[in-house]
N, C-alpha and C positions, 0 to 999 in steps of 0.2 A: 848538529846538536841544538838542542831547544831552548828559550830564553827562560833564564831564571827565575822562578817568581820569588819575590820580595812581600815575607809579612811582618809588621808592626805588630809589637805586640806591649800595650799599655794597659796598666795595672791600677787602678785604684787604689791606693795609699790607704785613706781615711774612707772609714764609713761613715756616712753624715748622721749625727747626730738626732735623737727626736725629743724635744724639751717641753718637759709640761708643768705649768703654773699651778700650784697649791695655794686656796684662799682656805683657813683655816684656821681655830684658837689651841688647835692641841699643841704640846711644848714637842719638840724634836723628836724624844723617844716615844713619846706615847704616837705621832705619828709613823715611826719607823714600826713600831709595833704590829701597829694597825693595816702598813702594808704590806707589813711578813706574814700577818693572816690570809691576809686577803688573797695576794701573787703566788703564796707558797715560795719564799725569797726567806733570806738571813743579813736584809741588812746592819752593817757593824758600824761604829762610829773608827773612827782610819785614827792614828795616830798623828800622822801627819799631817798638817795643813800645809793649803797654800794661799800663797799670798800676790795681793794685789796692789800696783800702785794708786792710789787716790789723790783725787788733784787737789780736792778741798782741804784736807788734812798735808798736801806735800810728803806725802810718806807710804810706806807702804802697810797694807791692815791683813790680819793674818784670818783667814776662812776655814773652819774647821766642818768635815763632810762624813757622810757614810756613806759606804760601798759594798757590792755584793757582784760577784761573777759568777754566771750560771755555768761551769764547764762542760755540762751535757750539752745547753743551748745555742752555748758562744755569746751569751746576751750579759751585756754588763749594766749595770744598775746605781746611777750618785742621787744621795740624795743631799740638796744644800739651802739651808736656808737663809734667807734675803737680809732678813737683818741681823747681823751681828757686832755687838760691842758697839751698840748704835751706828753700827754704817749700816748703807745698801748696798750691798753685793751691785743690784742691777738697780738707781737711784731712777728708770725711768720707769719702772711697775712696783711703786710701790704698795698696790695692793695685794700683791703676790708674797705670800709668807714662807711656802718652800718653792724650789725647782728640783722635780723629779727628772734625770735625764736618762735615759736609754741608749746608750752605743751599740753596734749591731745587734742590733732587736731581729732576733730567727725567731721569737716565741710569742711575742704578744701586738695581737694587731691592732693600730691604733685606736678605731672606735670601739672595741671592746674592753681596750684600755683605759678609757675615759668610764665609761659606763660602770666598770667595776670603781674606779677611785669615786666618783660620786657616787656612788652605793653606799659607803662606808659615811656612817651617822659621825657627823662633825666634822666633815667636808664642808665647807660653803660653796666654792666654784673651784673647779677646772679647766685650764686655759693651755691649748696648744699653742705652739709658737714654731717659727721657722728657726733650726737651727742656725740658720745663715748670720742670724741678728743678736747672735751670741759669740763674743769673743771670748770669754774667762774661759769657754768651757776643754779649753789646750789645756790648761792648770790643771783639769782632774785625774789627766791620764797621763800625766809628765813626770 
């Protein structure tokens, strides 16, 4: 009789993250607007928030978001902006006014991502980032 073989079989849990920096003066919905034209997306602002603890305040500040799920795509869509109720979301870009985040992105590749959001007249910049250097973003999907 012949030796066994032995295969491992490991899964990837999380699909990483891809986070992109909005510098811009449009207020929340006129940008959520702007890239439901653009993506062909339905983001909605979520009922629910979450919330974060802040050290400066000692307490926790509650972040209100929009969301869209593509179920043809599997690609999911937050959008969140930095300042709220005078805090920073993320206290170390704060030139960054929303973060666009994409979780399993099957649909939009990322430099054509970028080039369509700076297409869109009242963009000022666009700034990728490595998911890695983002912890809050467990709160959108929890």
């Amino acid at each position: 009789m012949g030796k066994v073989k032995k295969y491992e079989l490991t899964l990837d849990d999380e699909q990483p993250f891809e986070v992109y920096g909005i510098s811009t003066a449009f207020a929340d919905y006129r940008l959520t607007w702007e890239l439901n034209q653009m993506l062909g997306i339905h983001l909605e602002k979520e009922q629910r928030c979450f919330e974060l603890y802040m050290p400066k305040l000692k307490a926790k500040q509650a972040f209100s978001f929009f969301s869209y799920e593509d179920q043809e795509l599997l690609t999911r869509f937050f959008l969140v902006k930095n300042k709220q109720e005078q805090q920073l979301l993320q206290a170390d870009r704060p030139m960054i006014d929303y973060f666009l985040v994409l979780k399993e992105n099957f649909s939009h590749q990322p430099e054509t991502l970028i080039e369509q959001l700076r297409a869109i007249n009242g963009i000022v910049a666009v700034f990728s980032f490595n998911s890695e250097e983002f912890d809050i973003l467990d709160y959108l999907t929890s």
